[in-house]
RODO-2510 file (C-alpha; in nm, 4 decimals, decimal comma):
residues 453
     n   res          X          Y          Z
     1     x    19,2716    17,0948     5,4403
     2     x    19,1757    16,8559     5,6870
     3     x    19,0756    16,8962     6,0654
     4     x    18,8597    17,1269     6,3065
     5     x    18,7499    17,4429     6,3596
     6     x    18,6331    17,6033     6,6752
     7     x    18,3457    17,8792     6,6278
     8     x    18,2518    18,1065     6,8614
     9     x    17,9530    18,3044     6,9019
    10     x    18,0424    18,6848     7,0545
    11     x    17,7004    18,8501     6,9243
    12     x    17,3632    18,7698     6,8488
    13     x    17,2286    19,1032     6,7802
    14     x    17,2990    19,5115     6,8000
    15     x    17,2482    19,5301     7,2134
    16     x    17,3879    19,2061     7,3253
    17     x    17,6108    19,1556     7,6453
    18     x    17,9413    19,3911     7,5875
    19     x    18,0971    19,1070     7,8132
    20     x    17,9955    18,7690     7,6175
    21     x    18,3184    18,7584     7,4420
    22     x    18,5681    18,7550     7,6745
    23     x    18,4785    18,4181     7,8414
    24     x    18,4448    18,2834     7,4366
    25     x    18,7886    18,4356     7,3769
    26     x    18,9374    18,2093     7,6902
    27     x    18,8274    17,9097     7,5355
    28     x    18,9064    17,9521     7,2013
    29     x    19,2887    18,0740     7,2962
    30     x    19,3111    17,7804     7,5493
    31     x    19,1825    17,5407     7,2697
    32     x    19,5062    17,6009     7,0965
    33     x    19,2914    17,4679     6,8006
    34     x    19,2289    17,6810     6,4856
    35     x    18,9696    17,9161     6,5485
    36     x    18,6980    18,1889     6,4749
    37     x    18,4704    18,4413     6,6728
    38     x    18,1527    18,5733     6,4823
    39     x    17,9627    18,9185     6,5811
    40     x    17,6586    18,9123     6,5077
    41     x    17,4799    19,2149     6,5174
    42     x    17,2190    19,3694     6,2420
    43     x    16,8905    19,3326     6,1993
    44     x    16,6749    19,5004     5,9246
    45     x    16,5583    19,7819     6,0981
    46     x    16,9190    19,7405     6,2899
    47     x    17,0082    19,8670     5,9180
    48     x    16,7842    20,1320     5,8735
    49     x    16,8260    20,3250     6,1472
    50     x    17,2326    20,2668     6,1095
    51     x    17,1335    20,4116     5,7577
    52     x    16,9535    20,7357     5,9530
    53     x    17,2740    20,7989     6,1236
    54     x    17,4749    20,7531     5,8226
    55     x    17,2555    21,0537     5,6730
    56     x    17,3022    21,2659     6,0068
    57     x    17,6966    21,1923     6,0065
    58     x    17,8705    21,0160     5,7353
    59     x    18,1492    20,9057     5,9542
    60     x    17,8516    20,6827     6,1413
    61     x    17,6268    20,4000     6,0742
    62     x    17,8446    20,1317     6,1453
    63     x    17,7230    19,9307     6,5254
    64     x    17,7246    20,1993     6,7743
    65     x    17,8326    19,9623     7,0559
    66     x    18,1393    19,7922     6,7682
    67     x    18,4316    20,0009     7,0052
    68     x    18,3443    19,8116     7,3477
    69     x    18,2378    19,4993     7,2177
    70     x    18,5638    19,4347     7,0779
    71     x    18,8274    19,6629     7,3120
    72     x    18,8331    19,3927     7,5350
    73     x    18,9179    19,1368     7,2970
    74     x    19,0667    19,2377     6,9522
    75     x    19,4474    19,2240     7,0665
    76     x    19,3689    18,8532     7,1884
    77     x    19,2107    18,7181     6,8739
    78     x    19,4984    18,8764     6,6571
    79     x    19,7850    18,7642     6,8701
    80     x    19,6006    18,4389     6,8600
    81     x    19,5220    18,3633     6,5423
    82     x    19,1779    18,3879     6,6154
    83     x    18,9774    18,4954     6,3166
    84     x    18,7379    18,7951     6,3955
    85     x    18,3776    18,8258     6,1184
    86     x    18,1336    19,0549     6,2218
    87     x    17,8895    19,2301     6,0361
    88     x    17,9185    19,5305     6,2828
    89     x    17,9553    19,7264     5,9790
    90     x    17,6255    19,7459     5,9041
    91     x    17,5290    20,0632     5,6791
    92     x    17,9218    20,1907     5,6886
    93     x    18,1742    19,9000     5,6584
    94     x    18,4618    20,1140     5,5691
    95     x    18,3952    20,3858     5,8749
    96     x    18,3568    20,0527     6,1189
    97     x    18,7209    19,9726     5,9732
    98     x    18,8437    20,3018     6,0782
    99     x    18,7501    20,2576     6,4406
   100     x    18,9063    19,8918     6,4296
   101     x    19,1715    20,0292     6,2964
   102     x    19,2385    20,2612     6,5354
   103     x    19,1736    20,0352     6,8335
   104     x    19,4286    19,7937     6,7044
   105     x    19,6507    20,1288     6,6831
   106     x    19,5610    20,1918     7,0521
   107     x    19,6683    19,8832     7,1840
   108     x    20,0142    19,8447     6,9769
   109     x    19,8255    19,5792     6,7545
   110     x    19,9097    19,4932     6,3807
   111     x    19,6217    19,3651     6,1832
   112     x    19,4731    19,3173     5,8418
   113     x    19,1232    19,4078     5,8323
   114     x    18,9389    19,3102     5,5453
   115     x    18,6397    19,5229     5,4797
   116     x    18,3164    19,3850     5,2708
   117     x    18,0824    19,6293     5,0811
   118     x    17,8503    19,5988     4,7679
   119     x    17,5415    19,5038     4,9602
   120     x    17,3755    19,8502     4,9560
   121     x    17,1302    19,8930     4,6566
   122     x    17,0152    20,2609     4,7232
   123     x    17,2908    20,3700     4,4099
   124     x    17,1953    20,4103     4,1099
   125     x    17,2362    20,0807     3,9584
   126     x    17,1276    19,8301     4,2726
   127     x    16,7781    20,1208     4,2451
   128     x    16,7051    20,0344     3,8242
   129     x    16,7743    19,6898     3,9308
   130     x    16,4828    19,6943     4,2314
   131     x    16,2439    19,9253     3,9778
   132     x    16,2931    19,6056     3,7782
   133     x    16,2433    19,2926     4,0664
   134     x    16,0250    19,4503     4,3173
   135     x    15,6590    19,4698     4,2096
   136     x    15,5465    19,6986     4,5414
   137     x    15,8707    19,9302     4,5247
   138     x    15,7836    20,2503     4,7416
   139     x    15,8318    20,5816     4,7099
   140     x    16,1695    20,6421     4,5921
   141     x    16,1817    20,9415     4,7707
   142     x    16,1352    20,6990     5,0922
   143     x    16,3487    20,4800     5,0610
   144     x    16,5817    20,4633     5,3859
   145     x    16,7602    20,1304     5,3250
   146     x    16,7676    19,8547     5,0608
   147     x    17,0529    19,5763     5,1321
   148     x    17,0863    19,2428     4,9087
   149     x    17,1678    18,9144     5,1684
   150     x    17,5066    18,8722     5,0458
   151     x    17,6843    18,5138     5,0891
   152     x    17,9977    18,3933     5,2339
   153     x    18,2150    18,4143     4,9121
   154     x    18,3681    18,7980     4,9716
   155     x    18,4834    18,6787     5,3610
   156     x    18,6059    18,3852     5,1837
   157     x    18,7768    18,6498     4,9385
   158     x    18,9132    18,8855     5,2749
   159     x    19,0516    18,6283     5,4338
   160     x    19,2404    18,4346     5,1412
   161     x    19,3991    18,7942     5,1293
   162     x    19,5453    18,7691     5,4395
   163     x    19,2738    18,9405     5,6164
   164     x    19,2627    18,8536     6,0256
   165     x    18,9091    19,0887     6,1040
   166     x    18,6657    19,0598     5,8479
   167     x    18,4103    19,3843     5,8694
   168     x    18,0759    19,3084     5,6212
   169     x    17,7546    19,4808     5,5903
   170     x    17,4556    19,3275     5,5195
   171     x    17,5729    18,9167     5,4978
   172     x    17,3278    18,6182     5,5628
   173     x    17,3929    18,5873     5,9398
   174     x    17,5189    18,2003     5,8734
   175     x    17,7941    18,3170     5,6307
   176     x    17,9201    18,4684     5,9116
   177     x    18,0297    18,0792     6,0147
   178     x    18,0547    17,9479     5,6265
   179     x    18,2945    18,2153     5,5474
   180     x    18,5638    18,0682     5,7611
   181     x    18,4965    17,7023     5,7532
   182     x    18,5106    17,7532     5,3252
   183     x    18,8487    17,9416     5,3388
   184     x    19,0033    17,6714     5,6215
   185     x    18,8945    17,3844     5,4803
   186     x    18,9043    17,4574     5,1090
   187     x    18,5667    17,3134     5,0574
   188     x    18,4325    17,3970     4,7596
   189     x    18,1266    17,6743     4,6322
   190     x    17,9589    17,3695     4,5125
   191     x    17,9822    17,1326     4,7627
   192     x    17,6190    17,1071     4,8629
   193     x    17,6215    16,9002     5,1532
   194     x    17,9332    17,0498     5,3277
   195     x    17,8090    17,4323     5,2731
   196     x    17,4914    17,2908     5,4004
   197     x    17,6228    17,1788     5,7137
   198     x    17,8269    17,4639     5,7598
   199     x    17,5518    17,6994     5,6970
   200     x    17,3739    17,4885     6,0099
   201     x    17,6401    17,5306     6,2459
   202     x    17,6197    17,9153     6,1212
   203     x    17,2364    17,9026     6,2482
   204     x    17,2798    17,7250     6,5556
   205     x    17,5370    18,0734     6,6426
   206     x    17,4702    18,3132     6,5034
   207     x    17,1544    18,4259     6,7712
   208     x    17,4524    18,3952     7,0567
   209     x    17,3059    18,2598     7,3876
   210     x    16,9940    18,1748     7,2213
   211     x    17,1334    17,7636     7,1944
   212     x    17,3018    17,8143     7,5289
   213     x    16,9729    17,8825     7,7464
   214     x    16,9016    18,2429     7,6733
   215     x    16,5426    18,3400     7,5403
   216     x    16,4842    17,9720     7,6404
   217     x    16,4288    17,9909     8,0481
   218     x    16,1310    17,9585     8,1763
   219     x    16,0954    17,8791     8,5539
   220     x    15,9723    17,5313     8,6556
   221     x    15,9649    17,4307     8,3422
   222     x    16,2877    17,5261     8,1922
   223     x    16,5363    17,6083     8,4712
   224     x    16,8581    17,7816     8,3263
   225     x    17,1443    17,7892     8,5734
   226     x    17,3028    18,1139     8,6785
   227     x    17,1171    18,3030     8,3690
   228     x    17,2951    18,6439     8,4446
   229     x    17,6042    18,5121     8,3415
   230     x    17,5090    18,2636     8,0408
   231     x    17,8444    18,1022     7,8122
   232     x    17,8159    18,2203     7,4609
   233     x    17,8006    17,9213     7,2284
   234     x    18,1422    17,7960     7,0734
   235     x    18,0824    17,5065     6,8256
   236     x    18,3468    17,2237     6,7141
   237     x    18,3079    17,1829     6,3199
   238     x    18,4622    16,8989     6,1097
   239     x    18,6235    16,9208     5,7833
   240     x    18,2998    16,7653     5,6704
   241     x    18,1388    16,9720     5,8366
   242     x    18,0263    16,7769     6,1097
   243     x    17,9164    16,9822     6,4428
   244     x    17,9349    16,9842     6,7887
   245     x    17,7912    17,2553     7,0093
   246     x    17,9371    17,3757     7,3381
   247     x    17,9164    17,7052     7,5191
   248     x    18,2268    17,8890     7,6957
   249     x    18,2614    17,8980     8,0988
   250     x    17,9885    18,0175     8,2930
   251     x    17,6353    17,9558     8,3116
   252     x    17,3285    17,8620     8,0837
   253     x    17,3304    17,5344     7,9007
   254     x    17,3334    17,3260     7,6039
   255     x    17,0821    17,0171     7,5674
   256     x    16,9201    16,8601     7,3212
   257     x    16,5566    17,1001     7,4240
   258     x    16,8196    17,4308     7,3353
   259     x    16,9476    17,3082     7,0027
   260     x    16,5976    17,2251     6,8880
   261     x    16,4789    17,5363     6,9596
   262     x    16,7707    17,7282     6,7966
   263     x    16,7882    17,4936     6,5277
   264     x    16,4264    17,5463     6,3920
   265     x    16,4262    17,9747     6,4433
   266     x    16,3014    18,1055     6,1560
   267     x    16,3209    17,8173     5,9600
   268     x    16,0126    17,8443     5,7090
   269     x    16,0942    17,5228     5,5419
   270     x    16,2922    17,2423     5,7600
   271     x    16,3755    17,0631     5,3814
   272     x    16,4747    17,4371     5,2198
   273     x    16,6163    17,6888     5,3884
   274     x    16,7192    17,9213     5,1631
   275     x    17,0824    18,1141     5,2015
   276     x    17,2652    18,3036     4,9645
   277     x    17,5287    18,0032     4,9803
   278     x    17,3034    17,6767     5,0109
   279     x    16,9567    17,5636     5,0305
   280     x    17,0104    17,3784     5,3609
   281     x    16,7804    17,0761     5,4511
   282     x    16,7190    16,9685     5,8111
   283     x    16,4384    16,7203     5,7060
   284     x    16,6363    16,4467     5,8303
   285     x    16,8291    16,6194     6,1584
   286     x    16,8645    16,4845     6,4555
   287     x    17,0303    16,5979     6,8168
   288     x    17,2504    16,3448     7,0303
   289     x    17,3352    16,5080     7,4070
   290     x    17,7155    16,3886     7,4507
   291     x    17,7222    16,5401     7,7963
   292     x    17,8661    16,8364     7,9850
   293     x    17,6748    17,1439     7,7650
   294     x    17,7894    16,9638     7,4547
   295     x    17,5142    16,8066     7,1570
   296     x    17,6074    16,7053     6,8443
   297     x    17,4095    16,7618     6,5367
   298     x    17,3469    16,4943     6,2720
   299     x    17,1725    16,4242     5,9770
   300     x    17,2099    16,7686     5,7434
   301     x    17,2241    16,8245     5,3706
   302     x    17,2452    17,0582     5,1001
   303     x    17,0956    17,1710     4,7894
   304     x    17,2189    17,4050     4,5193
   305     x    17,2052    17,7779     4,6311
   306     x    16,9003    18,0100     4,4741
   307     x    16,9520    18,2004     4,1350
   308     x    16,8005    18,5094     4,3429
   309     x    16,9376    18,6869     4,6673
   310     x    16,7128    18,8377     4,9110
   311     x    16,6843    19,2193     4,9421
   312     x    16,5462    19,3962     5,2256
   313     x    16,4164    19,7038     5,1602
   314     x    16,2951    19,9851     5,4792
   315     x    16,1230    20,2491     5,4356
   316     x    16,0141    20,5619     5,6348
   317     x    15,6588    20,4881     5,7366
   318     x    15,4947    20,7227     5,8787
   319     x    15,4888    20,8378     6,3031
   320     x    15,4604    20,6431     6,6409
   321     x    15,3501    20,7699     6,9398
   322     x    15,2764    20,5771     7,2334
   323     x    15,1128    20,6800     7,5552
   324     x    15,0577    20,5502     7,8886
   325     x    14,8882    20,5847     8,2574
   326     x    14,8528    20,3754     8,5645
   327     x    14,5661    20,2970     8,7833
   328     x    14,5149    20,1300     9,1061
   329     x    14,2432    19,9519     9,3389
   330     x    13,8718    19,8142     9,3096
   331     x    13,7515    19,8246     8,9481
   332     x    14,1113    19,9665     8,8358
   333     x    14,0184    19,7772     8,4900
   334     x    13,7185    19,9893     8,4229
   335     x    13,8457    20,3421     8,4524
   336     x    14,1680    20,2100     8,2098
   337     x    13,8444    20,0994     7,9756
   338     x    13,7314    20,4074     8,0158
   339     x    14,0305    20,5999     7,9704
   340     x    14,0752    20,4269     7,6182
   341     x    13,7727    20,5117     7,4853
   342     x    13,7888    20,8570     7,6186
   343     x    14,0994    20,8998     7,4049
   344     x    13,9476    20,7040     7,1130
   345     x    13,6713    20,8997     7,0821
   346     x    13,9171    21,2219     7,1593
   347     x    14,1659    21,1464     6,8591
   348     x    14,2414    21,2340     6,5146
   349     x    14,0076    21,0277     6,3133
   350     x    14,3169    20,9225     6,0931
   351     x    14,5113    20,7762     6,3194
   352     x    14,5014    20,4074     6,3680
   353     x    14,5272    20,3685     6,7454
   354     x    14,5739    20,0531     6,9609
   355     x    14,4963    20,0116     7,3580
   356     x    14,6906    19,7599     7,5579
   357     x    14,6244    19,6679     7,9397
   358     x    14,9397    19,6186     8,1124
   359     x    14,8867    19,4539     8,4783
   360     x    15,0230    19,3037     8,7512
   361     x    15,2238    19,5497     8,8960
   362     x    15,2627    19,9316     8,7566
   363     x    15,2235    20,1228     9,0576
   364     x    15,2942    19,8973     9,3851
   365     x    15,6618    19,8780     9,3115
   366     x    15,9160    20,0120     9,4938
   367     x    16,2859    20,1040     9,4380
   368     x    16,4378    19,8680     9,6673
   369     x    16,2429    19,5455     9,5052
   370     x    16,0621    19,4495     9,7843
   371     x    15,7306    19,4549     9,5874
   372     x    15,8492    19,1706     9,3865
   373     x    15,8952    18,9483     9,7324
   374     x    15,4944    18,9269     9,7261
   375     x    15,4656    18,9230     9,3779
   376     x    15,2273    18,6315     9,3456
   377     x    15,0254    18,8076     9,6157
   378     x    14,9573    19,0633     9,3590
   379     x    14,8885    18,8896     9,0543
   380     x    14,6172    18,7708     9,2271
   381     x    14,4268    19,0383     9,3007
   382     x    14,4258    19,0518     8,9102
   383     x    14,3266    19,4133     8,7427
   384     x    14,3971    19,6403     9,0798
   385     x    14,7413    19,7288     8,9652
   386     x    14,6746    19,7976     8,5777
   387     x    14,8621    20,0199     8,3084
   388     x    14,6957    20,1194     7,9948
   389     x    14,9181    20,1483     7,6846
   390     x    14,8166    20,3761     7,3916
   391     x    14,9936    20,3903     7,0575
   392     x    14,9107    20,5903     6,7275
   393     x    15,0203    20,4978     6,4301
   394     x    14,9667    20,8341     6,1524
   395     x    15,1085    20,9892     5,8367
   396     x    15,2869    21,2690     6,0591
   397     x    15,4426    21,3914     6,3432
   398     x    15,1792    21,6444     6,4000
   399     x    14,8433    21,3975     6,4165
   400     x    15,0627    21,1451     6,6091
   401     x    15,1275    21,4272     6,8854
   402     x    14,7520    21,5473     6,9007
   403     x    14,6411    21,1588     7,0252
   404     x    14,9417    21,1916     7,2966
   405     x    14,7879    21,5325     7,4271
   406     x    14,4610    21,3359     7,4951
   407     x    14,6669    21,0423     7,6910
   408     x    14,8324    21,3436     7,9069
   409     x    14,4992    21,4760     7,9756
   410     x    14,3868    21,1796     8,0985
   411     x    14,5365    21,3165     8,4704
   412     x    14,2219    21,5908     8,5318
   413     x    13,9741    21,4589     8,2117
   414     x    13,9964    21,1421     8,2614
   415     x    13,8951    20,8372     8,5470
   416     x    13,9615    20,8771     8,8975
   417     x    14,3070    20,7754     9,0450
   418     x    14,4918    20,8061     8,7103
   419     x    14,8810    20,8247     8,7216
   420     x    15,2274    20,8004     8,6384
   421     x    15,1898    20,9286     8,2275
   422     x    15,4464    20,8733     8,0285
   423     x    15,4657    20,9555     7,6443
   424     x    15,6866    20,8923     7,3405
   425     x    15,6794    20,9986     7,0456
   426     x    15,9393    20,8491     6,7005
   427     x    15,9612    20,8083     6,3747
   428     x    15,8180    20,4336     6,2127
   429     x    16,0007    20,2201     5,9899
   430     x    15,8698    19,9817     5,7443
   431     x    15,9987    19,7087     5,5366
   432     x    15,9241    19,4672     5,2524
   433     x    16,1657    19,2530     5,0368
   434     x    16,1710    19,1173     4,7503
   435     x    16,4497    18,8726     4,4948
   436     x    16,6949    18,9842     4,2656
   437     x    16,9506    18,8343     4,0156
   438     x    17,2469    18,7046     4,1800
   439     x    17,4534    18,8510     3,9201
   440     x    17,2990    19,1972     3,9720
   441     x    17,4857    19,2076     4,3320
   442     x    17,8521    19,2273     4,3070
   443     x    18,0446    19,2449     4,6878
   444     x    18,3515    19,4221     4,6978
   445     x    18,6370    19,3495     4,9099
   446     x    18,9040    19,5937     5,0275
   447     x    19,2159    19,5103     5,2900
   448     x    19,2725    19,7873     5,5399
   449     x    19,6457    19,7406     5,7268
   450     x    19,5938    19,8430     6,1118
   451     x    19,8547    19,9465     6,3310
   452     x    20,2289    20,0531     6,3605
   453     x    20,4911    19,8644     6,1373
***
């Protein structure tokens, strides 16, 4: 099938702007071209601790925020034709299809949601074939998550059944993008250089307002206009995959300096980037600024896809506790020197500590702001306005709380002029990965119909 597709970007991560969408909804529906809207919002931990709640509840564990971000714009996208992929389903697809579901039933909406599991290798099966792949498995018995990168093949699958929302779990964040772009343009599993493409334009949204001036300002160097209300990225794809980003109304912007940035995030290898889908090459790329928030991308290829998939696997590791105090005035830096090695010498010898210094200012402020019109003022004076920052990492809750009871007596045992403590205290995740058989993950896909007949 021949044409374009318009991509949107309503996510880049569990947290993002609840309101991002709704300006990338306008667009797309105004457009009148065929069209998608990606959420992207898990990260490994992002997993894990979906996972935790899953444990607590087992109606949870899908994206805690999936019922606002997408109120405001599910009846749109269906009535539309706009094509909804998130992977807001995160450790509990089919429970993030129930609230969908029942969304689309609260606003008189009819709607096929297709629902993508088979990433999870904590069963039985997915756990022989880790024991098998991953030569520092830990603890079984510690295990919190272990999810296999799954491609864009099932969305592909979801939506060639009809499917109008497409809920996954753990998916390579580009699939997101490939997903659709496969299933409207019929391009093949094997077509190197289109998935690789694809996969690219995937990249360049799937971080949100990363390509469109967010996590990119940085004043008098790298002015971002009206940053509290950045456009979300929306990219114009070709049937060959060819790619133009744009961003919806608002502010931020799109230049050759943003692309760049975006495209090269957490690329290890510019000539292999390794997907589930494609090993993507971006040796030869190059940006061209059309004008108007708008730069096309050039000059990328493809390779056949891996035999292996990645699996990320979290684990529970151990406590966290972090503690801190201000202080203030003439030789404020060495009473927080002070205070750290008080508590250093103080702790649990088992506990691996770390001290931070935190200044410019932690105790001037004020509640109506008017600190911050003097600011530079009071970065000069340096280390007067200081916070120290102490965190424990230990084997258990208990250890990690005995360091914190030596940060809160830091108000009568410690320096002079010492204020303002604060202490947490949580539970630490860890994480490793390792490669498994492609064959030994197999993605399921299940239609769910929303709404009244």
């Amino acid at each position: 099938m021949s044409g374009r597709m318009r991509v949107g970007g309503g996510a880049g991560y569990s947290g993002d702007r609840l309101d991002a969408p709704l300006a990338v909804v306008r667009d797309l529906r105004a457009s009148g071209e065929r069209a998608a809207i990606i959420f992207e919002t898990l990260g490994e931990r992002t997993l894990a601790a979906a996972q935790l709640r899953r444990r607590q509840d087992p109606s949870a564990g899908y994206e805690p925020k999936l019922k606002p971000l997408l109120a405001p714009v599910l009846k749109d996208c269906v009535e539309s034709g706009i094509t909804v992929v998130g992977n807001f389903g995160a450790a509990n697809p089919a429970a993030a299809a129930r609230v969908i579901a029942e969304l689309a039933g609260e606003t008189g909406t009819r709607a096929k949601i297709g629902v993508v599991t088979g990433d999870d290798m904590l069963g039985a099966e997915g756990l022989e074939v880790l024991r098998a792949c991953c030569d520092d498995l830990p603890d079984e018995k510690l295990l919190v998550s272990a999810n296999a990168y799954v491609g864009a093949a099932p969305i592909v699958e979801a939506l060639g059944e009809g499917a109008q929302i497409v809920v996954t779990g753990r998916v390579a964040d580009p699939s997101l993008v490939l997903g659709p772009l496969i299933h409207a343009f019929g391009w093949s599993f094997e077509d190197w250089v289109k998935l690789g493409r694809g996969t690219m334009a995937g990249h360049l949204l799937e971080c949100g307002a990363q390509v469109t001036g967010g996590y990119f300002a940085d004043p008098g160097f790298k002015d971002v206009p009206y940053p509290e209300n950045i456009g979300y990225p929306i990219a114009e794809i070709d049937d060959d995959g060819g790619c133009v980003i744009g961003k919806a109304a608002g502010g931020g912007l799109v230049d050759r300096r943003t692309v760049t940035e975006q495209l090269l995030y957490e690329v290890h290898d510019p000539a292999a980037y390794l997907t589930p889908d494609v090993v993507a090459d971006i040796s030869n790329a190059s940006v061209e600024e059309l004008g108007g928030d708008r730069v096309r991308l050039h000059g990328v290829t493809g390779h056949v896809r891996p035999n292996t998939l990645k699996v990320t696997i979290c684990y529970e590791g151990g406590w966290l506790g972090e503690g801190e105090i201000s202080y203030y005035g003439p030789n404020a830096l060495a009473r927080a020197r002070l205070a750290s090695e008080i508590v250093r010498k103080r702790s649990p010898r088992n506990l691996r500590i770390r001290c931070d210094v935190i200044g410019v200012m932690s105790v001037l402020a004020d509640d109506a702001g008017r600190a911050w019109d003097d600011v530079e003022r009071i970065g000069e004076r340096g280390s007067e306005d200081l916070r120290l920052r102490v965190a424990f990492a230990g084997p258990d809750k208990e250890t990690v709380q005995r360091g914190l009871i030596e940060v809160e007596a830091l108000y009568c045992a410690g320096p002079a002029a010492g204020g303002g403590i604060r202490t947490a205290l949580r539970p630490r995740i860890a994480a490793t990965s390792c490669y498994v058989p492609r064959d030994a993950v197999r993605p399921k896909v299940e239609i769910v119909e929303a709404g009244r007949a």
